[in-house]
C-alpha positions in Angstrom: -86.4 10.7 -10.0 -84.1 8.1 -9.2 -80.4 8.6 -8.6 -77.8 6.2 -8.4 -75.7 6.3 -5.5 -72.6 5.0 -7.9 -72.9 7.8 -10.5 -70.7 10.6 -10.1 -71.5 13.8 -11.6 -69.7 16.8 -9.0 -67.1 16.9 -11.3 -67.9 16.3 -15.0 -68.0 19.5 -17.1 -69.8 20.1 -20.3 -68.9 21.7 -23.4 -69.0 25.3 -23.0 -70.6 27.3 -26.4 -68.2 28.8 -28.6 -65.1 26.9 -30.2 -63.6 23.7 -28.6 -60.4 22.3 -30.5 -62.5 18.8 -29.5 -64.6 19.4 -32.2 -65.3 20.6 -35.5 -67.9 23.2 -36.8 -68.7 20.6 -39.5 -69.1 17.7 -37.0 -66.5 15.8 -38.8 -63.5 14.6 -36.2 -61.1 17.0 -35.3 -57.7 17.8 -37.3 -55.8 16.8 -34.7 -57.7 13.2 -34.4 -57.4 12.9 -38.0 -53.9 13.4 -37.7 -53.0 11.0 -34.9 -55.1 8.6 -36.5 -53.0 8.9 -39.8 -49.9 9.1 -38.0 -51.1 5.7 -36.2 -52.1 4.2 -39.5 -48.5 4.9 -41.1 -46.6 3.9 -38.6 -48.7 0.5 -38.1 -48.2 -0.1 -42.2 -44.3 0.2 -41.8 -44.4 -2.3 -39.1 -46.6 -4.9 -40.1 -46.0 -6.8 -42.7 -48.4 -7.4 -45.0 -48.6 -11.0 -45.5 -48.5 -11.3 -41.8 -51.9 -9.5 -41.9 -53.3 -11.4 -44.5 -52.9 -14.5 -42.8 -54.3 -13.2 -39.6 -57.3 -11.9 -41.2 -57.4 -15.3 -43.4 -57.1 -17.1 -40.3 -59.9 -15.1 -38.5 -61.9 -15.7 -41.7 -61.9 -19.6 -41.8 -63.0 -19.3 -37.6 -65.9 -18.0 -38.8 -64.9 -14.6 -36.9 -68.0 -12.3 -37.8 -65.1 -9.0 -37.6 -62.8 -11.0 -40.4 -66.0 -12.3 -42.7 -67.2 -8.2 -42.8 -64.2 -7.2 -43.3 -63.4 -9.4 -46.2 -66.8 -9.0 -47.6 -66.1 -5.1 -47.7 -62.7 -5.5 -49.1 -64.6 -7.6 -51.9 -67.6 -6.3 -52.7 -67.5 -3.2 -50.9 -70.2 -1.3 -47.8 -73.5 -2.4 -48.3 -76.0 0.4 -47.8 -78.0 0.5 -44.7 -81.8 1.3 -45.0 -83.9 4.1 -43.6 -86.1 2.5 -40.9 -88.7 4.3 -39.5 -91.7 3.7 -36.5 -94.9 4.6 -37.7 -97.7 5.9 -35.7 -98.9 2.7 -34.6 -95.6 1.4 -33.3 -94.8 -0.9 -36.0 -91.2 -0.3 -37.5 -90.6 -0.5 -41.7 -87.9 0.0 -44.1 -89.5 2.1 -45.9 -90.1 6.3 -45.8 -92.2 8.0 -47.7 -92.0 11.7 -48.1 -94.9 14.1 -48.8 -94.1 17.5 -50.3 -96.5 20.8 -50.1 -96.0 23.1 -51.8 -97.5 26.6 -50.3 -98.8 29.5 -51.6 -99.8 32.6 -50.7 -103.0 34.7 -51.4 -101.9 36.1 -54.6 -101.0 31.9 -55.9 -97.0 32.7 -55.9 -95.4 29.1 -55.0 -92.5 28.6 -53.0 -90.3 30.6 -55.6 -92.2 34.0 -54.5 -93.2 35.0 -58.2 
């Protein structure tokens, strides 16, 4: 195993099991991200005027700045939807997943209900 020299690890800690206000059951961010977020996002709005941003992001647009056209596309026309990719067995990759459902049953023929 190789270890580099200019990697320091003496000191980092890991999560320990149990509750951590870092992060939520759900795996959603944190209340108190979501709230610093929203209080950054408020307070951002009552600066900026809005115009102002719409000629920055117009600006950024006509440079051909890939951050301004996606974000102008998904003002316009809204996320597109990213595909399920997959590797198959034989290393080549796909956009496509199939899915194979069994149902099993016991000696007596009940299905997955039990009956």
């Amino acid at each position: 195993m190789n270890h580099n020299s200019s990697v320091k690890t003496k000191n980092l800690k890991p999560f320990k099991k149990g509750d951590d206000p870092r992060r939520a059951k759900n795996g959603a961010a944190c209340i108190e991200r979501i709230a610093w977020t929203n209080l950054f996002l408020n307070r951002l709005a009552e600066r900026l005027d809005p115009r102002m941003a719409a000629n920055i992001l117009a600006t950024a647009y006509e440079a051909k700045r890939p951050w301004a056209i996606t974000e102008v596309h998904e003002r316009l026309m809204g996320k597109v939807t990213q595909p399920v990719g997959f590797q198959g067995e034989d290393g080549t990759t796909g956009n496509v997943l199939f899915v194979k459902v069994v149902q099993v049953k016991d000696g007596n023929g009940n299905g997955n209900t039990g009956k």
